[in-house]
C-alpha positions as CSV (number, residue, x, y, z in Angstrom):
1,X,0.0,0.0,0.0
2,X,1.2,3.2,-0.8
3,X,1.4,6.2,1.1
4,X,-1.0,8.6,-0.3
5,X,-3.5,5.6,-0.5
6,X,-6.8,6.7,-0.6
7,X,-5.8,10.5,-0.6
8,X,-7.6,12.9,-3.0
9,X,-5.2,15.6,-4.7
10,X,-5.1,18.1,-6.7
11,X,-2.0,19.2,-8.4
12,X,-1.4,22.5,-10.7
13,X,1.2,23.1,-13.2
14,X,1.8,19.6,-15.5
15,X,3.0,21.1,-18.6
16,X,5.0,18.6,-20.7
17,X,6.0,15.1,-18.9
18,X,9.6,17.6,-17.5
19,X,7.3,19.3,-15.7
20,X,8.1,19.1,-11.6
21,X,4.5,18.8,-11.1
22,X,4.2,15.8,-13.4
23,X,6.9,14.1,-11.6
24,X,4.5,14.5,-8.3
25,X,1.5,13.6,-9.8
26,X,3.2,10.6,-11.3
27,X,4.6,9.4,-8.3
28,X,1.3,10.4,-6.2
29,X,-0.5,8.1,-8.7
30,X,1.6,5.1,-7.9
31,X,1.6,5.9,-4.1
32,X,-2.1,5.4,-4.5
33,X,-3.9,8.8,-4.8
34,X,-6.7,10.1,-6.8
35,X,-5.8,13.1,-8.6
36,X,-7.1,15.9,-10.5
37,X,-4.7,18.4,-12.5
38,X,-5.3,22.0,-13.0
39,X,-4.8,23.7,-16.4
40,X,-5.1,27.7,-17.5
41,X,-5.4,29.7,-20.9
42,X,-3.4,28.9,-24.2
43,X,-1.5,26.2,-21.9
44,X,-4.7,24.0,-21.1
45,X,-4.8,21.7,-24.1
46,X,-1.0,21.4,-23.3
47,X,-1.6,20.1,-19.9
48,X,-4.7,17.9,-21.4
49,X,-2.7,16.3,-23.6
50,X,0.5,15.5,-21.3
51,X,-2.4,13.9,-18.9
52,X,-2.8,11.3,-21.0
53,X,0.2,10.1,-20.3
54,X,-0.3,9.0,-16.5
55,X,-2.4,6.1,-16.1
56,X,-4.9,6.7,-15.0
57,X,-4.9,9.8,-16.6
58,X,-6.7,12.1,-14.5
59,X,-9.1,14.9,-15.4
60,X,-8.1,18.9,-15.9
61,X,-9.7,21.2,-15.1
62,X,-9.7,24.8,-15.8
63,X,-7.6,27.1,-13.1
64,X,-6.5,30.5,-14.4
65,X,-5.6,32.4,-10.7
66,X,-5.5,35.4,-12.1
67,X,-9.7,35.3,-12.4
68,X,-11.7,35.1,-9.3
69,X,-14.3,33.4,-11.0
70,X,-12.2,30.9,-11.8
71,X,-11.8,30.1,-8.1
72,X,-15.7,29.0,-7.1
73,X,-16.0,27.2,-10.8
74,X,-12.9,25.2,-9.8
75,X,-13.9,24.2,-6.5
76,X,-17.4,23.0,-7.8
77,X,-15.6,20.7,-10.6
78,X,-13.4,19.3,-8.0
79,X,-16.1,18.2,-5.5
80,X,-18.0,16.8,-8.2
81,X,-15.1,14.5,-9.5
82,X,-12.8,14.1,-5.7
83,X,-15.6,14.9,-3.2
84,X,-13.3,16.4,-0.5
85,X,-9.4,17.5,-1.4
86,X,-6.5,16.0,1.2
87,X,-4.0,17.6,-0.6
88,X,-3.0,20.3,-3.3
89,X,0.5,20.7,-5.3
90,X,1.3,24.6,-5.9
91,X,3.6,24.7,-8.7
92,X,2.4,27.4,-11.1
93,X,5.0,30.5,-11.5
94,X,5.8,33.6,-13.7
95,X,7.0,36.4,-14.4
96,X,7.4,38.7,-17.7
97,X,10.8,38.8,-19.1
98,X,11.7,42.5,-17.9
99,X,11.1,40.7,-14.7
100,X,14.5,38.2,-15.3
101,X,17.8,38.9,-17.2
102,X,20.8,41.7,-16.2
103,X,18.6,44.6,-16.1
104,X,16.9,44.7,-12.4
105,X,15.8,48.4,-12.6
106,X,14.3,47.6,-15.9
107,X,11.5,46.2,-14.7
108,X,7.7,48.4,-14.6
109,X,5.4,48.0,-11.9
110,X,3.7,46.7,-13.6
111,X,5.5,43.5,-14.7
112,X,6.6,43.3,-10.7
113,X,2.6,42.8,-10.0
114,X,2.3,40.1,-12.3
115,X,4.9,37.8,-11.2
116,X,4.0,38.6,-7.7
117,X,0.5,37.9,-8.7
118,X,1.1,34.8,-10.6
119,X,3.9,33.2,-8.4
120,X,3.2,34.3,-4.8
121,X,-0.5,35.5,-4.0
122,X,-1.9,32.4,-6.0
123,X,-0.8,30.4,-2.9
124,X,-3.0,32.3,-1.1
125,X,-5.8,31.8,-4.3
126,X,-5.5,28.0,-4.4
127,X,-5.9,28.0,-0.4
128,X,-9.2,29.7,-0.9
129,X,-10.3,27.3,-3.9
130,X,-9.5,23.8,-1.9
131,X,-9.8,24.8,1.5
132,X,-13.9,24.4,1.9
133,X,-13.0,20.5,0.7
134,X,-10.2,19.4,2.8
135,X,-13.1,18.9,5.7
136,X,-10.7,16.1,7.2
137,X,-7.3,18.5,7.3
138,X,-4.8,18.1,5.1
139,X,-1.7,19.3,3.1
140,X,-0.5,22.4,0.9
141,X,2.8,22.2,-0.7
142,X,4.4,24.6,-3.0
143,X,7.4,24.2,-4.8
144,X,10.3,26.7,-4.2
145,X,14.0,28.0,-5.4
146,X,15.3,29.2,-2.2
147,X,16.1,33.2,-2.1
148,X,17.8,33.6,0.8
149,X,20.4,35.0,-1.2
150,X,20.2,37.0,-4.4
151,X,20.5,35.1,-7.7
152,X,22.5,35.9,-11.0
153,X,19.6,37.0,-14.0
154,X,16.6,35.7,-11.4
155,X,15.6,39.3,-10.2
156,X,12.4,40.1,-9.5
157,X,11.1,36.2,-9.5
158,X,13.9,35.9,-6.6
159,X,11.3,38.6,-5.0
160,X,8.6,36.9,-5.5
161,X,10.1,33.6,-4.2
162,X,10.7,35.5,-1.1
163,X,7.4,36.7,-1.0
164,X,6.1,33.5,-1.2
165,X,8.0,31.9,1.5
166,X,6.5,34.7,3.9
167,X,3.2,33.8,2.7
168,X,3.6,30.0,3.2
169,X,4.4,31.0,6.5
170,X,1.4,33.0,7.6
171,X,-1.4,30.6,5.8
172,X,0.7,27.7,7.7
173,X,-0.5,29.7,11.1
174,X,-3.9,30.6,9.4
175,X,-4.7,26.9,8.3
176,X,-3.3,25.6,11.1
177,X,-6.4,25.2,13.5
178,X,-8.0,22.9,10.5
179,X,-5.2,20.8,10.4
180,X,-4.2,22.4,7.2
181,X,-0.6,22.3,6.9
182,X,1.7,24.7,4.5
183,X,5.2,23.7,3.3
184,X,7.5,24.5,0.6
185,X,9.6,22.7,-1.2
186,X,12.8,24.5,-2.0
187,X,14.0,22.7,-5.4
188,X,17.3,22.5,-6.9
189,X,17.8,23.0,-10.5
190,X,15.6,20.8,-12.8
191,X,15.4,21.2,-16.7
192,X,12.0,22.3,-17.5
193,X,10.4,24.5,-19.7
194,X,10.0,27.1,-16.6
195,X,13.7,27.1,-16.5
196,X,14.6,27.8,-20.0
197,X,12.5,31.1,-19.7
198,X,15.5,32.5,-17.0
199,X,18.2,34.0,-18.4
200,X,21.8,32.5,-17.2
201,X,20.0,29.5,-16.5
202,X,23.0,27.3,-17.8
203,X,24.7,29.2,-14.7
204,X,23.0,27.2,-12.2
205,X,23.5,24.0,-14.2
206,X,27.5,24.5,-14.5
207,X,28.3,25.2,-10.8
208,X,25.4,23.2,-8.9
209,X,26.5,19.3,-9.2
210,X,30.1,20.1,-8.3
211,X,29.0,22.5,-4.9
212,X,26.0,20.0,-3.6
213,X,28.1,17.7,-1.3
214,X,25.1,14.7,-2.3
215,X,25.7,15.8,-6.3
216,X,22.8,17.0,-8.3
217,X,21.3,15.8,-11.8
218,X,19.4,19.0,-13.7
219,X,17.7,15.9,-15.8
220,X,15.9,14.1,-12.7
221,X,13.2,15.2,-10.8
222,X,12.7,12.6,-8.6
223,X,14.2,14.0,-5.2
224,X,11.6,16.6,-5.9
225,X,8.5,14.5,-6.9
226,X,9.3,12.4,-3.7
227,X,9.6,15.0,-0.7
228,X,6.3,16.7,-2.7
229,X,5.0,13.2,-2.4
230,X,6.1,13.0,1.3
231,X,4.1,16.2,2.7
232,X,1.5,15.4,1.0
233,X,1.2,12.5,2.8
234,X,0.5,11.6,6.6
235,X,4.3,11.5,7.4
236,X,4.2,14.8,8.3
237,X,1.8,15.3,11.0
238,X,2.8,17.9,12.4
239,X,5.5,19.9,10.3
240,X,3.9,23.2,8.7
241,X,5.5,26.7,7.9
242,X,8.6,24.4,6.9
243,X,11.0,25.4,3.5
244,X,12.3,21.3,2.5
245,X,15.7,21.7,1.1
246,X,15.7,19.4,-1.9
247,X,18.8,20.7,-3.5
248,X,21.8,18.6,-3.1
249,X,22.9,20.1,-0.4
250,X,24.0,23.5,-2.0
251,X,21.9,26.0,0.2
252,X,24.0,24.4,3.2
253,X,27.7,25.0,2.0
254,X,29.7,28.0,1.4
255,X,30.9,28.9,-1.8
């Protein structure tokens, strides 16, 4: 028996099979959870079409968290399909490209307001969607690039990271009394087509393997899918408001 058996989930961001969110909801499938993905705009029939790749392949649904409607519609389609929610996978991100790249000052207002939109206060957004349906408590896990430093070409994403780190923390102690927990998964670099949009991207890749005293590999998600997979699951009873390291061990070691 796995360890999400009998758990209902619902996971955002499956893009193309290199997505980190398809790892999860791959390895959440053979853990034994029902699962429902999440898909918005131009990038829906993309997300349709890599669901047909997990078996069972699981439903999408429509998600755009930039339209309130969107959040009641959402939550209606899910109780229909799951009936209650134990678990949701945050993994949606962005940010325009004045946003990323050598130019930090470069970047309007309002560019800033959409990645902060996008990538942080959608944590927040997908809390209010799912929270009426996890009745029995449950789990929230986003996944994260750690920002506790500043980042070559990562800019104002790096802020938003940030951002969302504080705001993992306060809906950990606002969930907390429903035995909702909050956590973050802090990944480290993973080839996917989120990546390719930052700028000095092959930075990261060059330097990371040879720093991370365990070794990292840009080409497997795995680590990632399986500490998602872990906080989602009962193993963690009592963590919440936590950042997981799942780097290698490069956040640890000087440089």
């Amino acid at each position: 028996m796995g360890i999400l058996e009998g758990k209902k989930l619902v996971i955002t961001g499956v893009l193309t099979d290199a997505s980190l969110a398809y790892g999860v909801a791959r390895l959440a499938i053979a853990e034994g959870a029902e699962v429902v993905l999440t898909g918005a705009g131009r990038a829906m029939s993309l997300t349709q079409r890599t669901a047909r790749k997990l078996e069972p392949a699981p439903p999408v649904f429509e998600f755009d968290v930039t339209v309130p409607e969107h959040v009641d519609e959402v939550r209606e389609h899910v109780a229909s399909t799951l009936g209650r929610v134990d678990g949701v996978l945050h993994a949606i991100g962005f940010a325009p490209a004045s946003c990323l790249g050598d130019d930090f000052f470069g970047a309007p207002w309002e560019d800033v307001a959409t990645a902060m939109h996008i990538s942080t206060y959608s944590l927040k957004t997908l809390a209010d969607a799912f929270m009426p349906l996890m009745t029995d408590g449950g789990s929230i896990v986003g996944l994260d690039f750690d920002n506790s430093q500043a980042w070559p070409a990562y800019n104002w994403m790096g802020v938003a990271k940030s951002a969302l780190q504080s705001l993992s923390r306060y809906l950990a102690k606002e969930l907390g009394p429903r035995q909702i927990r909050c956590n973050l998964v802090a990944a480290g670099p993973v080839r996917t087509m989120a990546a390719k949009s930052i700028p000095g991207f092959a930075l990261f890749e060059d330097t990371w393997d040879g720093r991370s005293p365990l070794g990292w590999d840009v080409n497997d998600a795995d680590p990632v899918a399986r500490a998602c997979v872990a906080l989602l699951s009962d193993w963690f009873p009592k963590t919440t408001g936590e950042v997981v390291h799942v780097d290698g061990g490069y956040h640890a070691v000087g440089a």
